[in-house]
C-alpha positions as CSV (number, residue, x, y, z in Angstrom):
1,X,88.2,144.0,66.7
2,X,92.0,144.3,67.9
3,X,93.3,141.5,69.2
4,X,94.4,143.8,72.1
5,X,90.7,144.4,72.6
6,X,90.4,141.1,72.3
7,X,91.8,140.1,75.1
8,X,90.9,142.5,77.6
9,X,87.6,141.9,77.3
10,X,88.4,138.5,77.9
11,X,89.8,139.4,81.1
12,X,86.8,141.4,82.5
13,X,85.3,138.4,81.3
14,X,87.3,136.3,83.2
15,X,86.9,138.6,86.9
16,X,83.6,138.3,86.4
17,X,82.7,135.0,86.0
18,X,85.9,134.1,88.6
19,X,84.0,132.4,91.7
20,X,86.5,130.2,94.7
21,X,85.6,127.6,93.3
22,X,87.3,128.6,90.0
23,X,90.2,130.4,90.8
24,X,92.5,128.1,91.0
25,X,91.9,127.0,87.4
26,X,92.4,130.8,86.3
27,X,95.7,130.9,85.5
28,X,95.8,127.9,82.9
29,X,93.0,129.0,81.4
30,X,94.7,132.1,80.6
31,X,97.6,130.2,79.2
32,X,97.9,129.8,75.0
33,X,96.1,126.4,73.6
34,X,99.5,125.3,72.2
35,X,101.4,125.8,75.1
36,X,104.4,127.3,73.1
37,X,104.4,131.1,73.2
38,X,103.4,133.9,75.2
39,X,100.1,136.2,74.2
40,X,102.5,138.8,73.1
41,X,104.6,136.4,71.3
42,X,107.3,135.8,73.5
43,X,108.8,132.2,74.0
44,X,108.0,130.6,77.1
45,X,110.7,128.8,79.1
46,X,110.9,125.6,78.8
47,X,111.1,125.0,82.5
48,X,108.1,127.1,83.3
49,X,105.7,125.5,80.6
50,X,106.3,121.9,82.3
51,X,105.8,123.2,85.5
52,X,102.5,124.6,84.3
53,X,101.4,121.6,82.3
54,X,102.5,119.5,85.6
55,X,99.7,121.6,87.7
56,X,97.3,121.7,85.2
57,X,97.4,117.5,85.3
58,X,97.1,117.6,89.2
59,X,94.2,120.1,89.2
60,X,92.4,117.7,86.6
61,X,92.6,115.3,88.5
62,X,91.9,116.8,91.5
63,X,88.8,118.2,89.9
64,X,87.8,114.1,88.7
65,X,88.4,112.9,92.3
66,X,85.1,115.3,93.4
67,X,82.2,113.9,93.3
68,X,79.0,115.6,91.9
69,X,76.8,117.2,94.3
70,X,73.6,115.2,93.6
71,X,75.6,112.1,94.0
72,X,77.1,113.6,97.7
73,X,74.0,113.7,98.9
74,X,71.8,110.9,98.1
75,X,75.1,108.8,99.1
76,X,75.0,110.9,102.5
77,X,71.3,110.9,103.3
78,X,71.4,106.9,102.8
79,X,74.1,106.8,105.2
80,X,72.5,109.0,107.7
81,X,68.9,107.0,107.9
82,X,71.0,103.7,107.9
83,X,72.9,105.2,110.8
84,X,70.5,106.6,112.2
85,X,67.7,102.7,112.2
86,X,71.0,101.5,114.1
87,X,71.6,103.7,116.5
88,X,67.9,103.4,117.6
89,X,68.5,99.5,118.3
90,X,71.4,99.8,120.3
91,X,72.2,100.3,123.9
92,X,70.7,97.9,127.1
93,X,68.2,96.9,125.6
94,X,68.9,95.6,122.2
95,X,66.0,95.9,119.8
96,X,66.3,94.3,116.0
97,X,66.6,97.1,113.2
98,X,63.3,95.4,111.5
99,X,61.6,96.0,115.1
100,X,62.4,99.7,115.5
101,X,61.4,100.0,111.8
102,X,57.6,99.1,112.5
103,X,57.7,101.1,115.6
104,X,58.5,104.0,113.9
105,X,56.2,103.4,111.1
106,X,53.5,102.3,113.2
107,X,53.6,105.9,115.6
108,X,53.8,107.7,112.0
109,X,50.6,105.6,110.6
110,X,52.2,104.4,108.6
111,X,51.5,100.1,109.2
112,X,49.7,98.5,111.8
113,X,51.7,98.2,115.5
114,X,48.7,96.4,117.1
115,X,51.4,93.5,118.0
116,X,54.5,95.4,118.9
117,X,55.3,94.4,122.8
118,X,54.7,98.3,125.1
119,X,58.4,98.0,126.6
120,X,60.2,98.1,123.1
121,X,57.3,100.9,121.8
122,X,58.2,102.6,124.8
123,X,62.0,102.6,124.6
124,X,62.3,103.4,121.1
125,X,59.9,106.1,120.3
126,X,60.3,107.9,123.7
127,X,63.8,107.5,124.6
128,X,66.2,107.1,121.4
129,X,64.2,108.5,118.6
130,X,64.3,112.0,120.0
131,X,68.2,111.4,121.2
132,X,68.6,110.2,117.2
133,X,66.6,113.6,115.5
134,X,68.6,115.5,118.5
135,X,71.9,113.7,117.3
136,X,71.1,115.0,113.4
137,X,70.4,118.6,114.5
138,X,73.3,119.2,116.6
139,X,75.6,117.6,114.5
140,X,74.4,119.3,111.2
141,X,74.2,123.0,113.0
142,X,78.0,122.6,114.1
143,X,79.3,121.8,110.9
144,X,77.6,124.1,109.0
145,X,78.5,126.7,111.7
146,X,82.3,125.4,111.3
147,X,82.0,126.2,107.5
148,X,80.5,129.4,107.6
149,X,82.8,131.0,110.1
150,X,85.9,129.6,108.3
151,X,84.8,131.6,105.5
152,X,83.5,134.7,107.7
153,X,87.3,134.8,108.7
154,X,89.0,133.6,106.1
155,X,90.7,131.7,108.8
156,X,90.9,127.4,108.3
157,X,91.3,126.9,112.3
158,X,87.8,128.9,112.7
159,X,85.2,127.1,114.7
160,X,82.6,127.2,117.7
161,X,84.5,125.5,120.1
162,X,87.8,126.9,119.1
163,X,87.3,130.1,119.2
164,X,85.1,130.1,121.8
165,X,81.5,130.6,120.8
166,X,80.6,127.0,122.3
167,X,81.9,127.9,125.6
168,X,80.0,131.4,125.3
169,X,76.6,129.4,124.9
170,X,77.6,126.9,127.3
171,X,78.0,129.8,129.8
172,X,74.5,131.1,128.8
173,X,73.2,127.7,129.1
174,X,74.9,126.6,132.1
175,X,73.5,130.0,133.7
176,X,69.8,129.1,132.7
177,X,69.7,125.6,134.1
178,X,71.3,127.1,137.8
179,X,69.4,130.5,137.9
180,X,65.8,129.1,136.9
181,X,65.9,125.6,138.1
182,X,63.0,123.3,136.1
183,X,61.7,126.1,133.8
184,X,64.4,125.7,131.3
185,X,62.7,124.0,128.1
186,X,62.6,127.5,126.2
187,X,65.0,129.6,128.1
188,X,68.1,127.5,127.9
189,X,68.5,127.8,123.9
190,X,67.8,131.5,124.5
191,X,69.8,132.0,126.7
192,X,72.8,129.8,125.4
193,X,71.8,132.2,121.7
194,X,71.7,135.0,123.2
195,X,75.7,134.5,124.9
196,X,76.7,132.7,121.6
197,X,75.6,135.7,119.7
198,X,77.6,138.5,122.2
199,X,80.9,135.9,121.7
200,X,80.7,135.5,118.0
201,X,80.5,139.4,117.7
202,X,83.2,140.4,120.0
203,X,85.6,138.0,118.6
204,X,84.3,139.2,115.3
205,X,85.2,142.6,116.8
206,X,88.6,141.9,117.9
207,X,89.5,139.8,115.1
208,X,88.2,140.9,112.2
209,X,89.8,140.0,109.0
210,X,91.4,142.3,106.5
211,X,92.9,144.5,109.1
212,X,96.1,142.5,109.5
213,X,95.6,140.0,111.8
214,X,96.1,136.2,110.8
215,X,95.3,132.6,112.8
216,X,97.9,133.4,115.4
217,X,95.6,137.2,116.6
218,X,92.3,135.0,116.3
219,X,93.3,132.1,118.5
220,X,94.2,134.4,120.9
221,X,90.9,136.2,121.0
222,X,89.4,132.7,121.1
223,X,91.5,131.8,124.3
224,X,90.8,134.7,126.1
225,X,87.4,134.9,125.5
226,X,86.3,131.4,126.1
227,X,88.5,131.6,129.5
228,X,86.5,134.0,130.2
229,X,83.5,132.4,129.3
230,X,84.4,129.0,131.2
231,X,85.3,131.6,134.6
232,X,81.8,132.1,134.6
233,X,80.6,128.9,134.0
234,X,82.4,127.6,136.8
235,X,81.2,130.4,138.9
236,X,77.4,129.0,138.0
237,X,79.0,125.5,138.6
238,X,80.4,126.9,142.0
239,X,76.9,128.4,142.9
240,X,74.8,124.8,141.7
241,X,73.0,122.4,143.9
242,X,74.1,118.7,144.3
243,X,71.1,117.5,141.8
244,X,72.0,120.5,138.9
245,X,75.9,119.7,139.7
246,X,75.6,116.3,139.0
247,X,73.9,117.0,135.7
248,X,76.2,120.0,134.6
249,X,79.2,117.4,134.9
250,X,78.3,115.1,132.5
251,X,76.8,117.6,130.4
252,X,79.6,119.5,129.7
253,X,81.4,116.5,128.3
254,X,77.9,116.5,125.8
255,X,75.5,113.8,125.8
256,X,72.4,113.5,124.0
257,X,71.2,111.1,126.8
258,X,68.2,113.0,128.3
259,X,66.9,114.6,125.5
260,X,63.4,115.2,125.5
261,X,60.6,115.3,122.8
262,X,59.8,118.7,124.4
263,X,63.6,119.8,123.7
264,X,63.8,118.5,120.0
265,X,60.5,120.4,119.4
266,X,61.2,123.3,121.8
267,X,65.1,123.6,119.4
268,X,63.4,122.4,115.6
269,X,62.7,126.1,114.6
270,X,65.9,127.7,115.4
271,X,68.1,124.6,113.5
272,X,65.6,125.1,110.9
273,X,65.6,128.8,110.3
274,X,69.8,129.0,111.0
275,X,69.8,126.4,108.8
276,X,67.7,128.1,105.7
277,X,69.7,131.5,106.3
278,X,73.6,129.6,106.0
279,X,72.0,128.0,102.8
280,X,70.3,131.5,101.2
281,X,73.9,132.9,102.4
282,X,76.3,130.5,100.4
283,X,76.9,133.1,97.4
284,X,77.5,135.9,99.7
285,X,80.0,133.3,101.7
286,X,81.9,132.5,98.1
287,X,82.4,136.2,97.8
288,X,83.7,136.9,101.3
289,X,86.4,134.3,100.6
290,X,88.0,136.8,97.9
291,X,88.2,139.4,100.8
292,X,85.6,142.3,102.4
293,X,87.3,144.9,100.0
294,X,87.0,142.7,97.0
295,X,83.2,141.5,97.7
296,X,82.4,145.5,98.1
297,X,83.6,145.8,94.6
298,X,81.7,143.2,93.4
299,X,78.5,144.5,95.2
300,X,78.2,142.5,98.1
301,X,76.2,144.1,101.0
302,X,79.3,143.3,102.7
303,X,78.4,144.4,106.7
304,X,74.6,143.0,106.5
305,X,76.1,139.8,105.1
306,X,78.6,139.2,107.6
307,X,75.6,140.0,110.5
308,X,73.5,137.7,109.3
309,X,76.0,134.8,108.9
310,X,77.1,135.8,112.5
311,X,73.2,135.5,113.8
312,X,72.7,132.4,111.7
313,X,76.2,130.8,113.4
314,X,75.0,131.9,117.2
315,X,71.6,130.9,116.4
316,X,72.8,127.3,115.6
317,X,75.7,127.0,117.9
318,X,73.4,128.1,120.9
319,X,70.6,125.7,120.1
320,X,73.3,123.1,119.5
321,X,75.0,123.1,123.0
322,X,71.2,123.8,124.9
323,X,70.6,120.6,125.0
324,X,73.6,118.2,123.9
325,X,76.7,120.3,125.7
326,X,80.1,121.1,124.7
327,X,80.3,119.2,121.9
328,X,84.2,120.0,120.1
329,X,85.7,119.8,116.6
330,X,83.0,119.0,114.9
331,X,82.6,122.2,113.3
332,X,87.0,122.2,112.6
333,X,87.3,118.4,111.0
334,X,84.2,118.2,108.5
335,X,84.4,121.5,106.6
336,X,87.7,120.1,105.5
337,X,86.7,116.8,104.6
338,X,83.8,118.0,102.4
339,X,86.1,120.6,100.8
340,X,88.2,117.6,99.7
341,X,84.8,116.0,98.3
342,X,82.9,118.4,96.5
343,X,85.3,121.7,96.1
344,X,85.4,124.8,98.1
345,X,82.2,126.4,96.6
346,X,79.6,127.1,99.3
347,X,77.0,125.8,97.3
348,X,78.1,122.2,98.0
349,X,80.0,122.9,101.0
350,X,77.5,123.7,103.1
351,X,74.7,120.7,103.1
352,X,77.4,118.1,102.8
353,X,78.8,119.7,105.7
354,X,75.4,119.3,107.8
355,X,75.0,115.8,106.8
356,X,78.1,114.6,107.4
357,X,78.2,116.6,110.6
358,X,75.0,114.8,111.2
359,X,76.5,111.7,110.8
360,X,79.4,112.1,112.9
361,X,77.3,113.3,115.7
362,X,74.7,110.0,115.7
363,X,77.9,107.3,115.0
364,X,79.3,108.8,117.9
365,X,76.2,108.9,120.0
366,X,75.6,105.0,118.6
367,X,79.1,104.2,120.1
368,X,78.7,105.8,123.2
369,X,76.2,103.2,124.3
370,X,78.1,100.3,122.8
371,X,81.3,101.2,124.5
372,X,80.9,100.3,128.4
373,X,77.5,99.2,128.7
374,X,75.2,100.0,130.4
375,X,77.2,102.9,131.1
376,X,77.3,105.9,128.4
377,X,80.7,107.4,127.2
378,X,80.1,111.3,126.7
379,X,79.7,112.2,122.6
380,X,82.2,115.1,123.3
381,X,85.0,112.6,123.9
382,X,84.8,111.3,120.5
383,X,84.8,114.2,119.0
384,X,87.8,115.3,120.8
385,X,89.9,112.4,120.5
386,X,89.6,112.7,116.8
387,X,89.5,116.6,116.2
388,X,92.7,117.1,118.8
389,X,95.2,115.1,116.4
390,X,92.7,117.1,113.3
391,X,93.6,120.4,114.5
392,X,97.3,119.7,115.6
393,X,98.1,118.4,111.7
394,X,95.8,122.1,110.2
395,X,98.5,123.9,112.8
396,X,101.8,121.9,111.0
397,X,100.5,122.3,107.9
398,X,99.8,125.8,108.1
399,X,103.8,126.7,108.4
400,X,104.1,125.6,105.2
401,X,101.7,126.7,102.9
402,X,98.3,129.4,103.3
403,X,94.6,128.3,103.1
């Protein structure tokens, strides 16, 4: 065989094979092992081979600060129960970690709670347990959301409350709690799905990538349509009694404070199912990084894809911000920091993103109640005052170099 033959096939080999998580190592693998000439036997300047071999160092070393999968997520699921004993304990009433262990175990069967006092029983296993599993749903469905929809627009500043899908299912939400009063248990994560859903396509719509429109074209759509969206959640605001005003105020700060059994249960099956469909979708989600024209060529379904990932998102978002409120940046902040962990593959990206988003979510629900007792600070405040400064740095940074 030719050596000319030679090397193409190596290149079909090499666009095949290429995934995002790969690409940037593409060009030095294509480079000669002895660094010296050119595949067609050309010199290579001197300038541009230490350039090369400069890159290639940093991108090995890169690749060695990332830490394998497996590894990510024992490390993260450790973290999360740890967090997760603790932030049962806290709050008025102080309970010992060893104390709300037996509780737990002993309402699970698990040992004997035939001497646990009925207060503490009471407090942890009907108040913050649910507000804890509640805490780990929401903040796992935004970040995965965030990840997905950073990929679904190729667009690093993509996420629920930035461009608006939050304040679509808070507007669905906020409408089910003032138009059917108590009834709400099942309607108000339809109805916050259903508006999710209707915001995520239409900004889909209007600023769909691949037809030349960048960040700039996609904030704006986010802008307008969550102005939108918070014009009619005022007007349901407007229209509220005194008792559902009260609660819409502090709710659209989010809090996990009232969350019910009855919610967790009533929102389980939609986290679980937008969950499993993100997860099935993370090939399809490495592909649509390359571009809609170039997954085509490589046989991606491209349009049912990008419906389903849009479903999954709204599904999540809505249940999300049913229950727990307008809960911000979650979904911006840790798709980046898990991309710096484990690499930009979707394969990783995407659980690492829900547990870390889970434990963002249930350290900031643990400090809200250590804060100003016996007051509670709202989550979304937390969120916020580390996901403004986030998103201000992603906008500098942006002038200077793509995503």
């Amino acid at each position: 065989m030719s050596s000319e033959t030679s090397n193409q096939a190596g290149t079909d080999t090499t666009h095949r094979a290429a995934t995002p998580d790969q690409m940037h190592r593409a060009p030095a693998a294509a480079q000669p092992a002895d660094g010296t000439d050119q595949p067609d036997g050309t010199a290579q300047p001197s300038g541009r081979k230490s350039a090369q071999a400069s890159g290639s160092k940093s991108e090995r070393r890169h690749d060695v600060r990332r830490l394998p999968l497996l590894s990510c997520v024992l490390i993260g699921l450790v973290v999360l129960a740890l967090l997760m004993t603790v932030s049962a304990s806290v709050g008025p009433l102080r309970i010992p970690l060893g104390e709300v262990t037996r509780i737990v175990g002993a309402q699970l069967g698990l040992v004997d709670g035939s001497e646990l006092g009925q207060r503490d029983v009471s407090v942890v296993w009907q108040l913050r347990v649910p507000r804890v599993l509640m805490g780990v749903q929401v903040g796992a469905a935004l970040a995965i959301s965030g990840a997905a929809l950073q990929s679904l627009f190729n667009n690093p500043l993509a996420d629920p409350g930035i461009i608006g899908v939050s304040g679509g299912a808070s507007a669905g939400a906020v409408g089910v709690i003032v138009l059917a009063g108590s009834s709400i248990t099942w309607l108000l994560p339809l109805g916050a799905f259903l508006a999710g859903l209707a915001v995520t396509g239409l900004i889909y719509i209007l600023a769909r990538p691949g037809r030349n429109t960048g960040t700039s074209r996609m904030l704006l759509v986010g802008i307008a349509v969550g102005s939108g969206c918070q014009a009619l959640t005022g007007f349901f605001t407007f229209i509220a009694d005194d008792q559902q005003l009260q609660t819409l105020t502090f709710w659209q700060m989010g809090s996990l404070s009232k969350v019910t059994w009855a919610q967790f249960f009533a929102t389980l099956p939609i986290f679980v199912i937008g969950l499993a469909i993100l997860l099935v979708s993370a090939r399809a989600l490495d592909v649509l990084t390359l571009g809609e024209r170039e997954a085509a060529h490589l046989g991606l379904n491209v349009k049912r894809s990008r419906l389903v990932i849009i479903v999954a998102t709204a599904l999540l978002t809505g249940a999300a911000v049913a229950f727990a409120g307008a809960i911000g940046f979650v979904g911006l902040v840790v798709p980046h920091i898990v991309r710096i962990i484990v690499g930009p593959g979707h394969r990783g990206l995407l659980p690492i993103s829900a547990i870390v988003g889970a434990i963002l979510i249930v350290a900031a629900d643990c400090a809200s109640r250590v804060v100003a007792p016996p007051a509670e600070v709202p989550i979304g405040l937390f969120t916020a005052a580390v996901g403004a400064p986030f998103f201000l740095f992603l906008v500098v940074r942006m002038r200077k170099s793509s995503w």
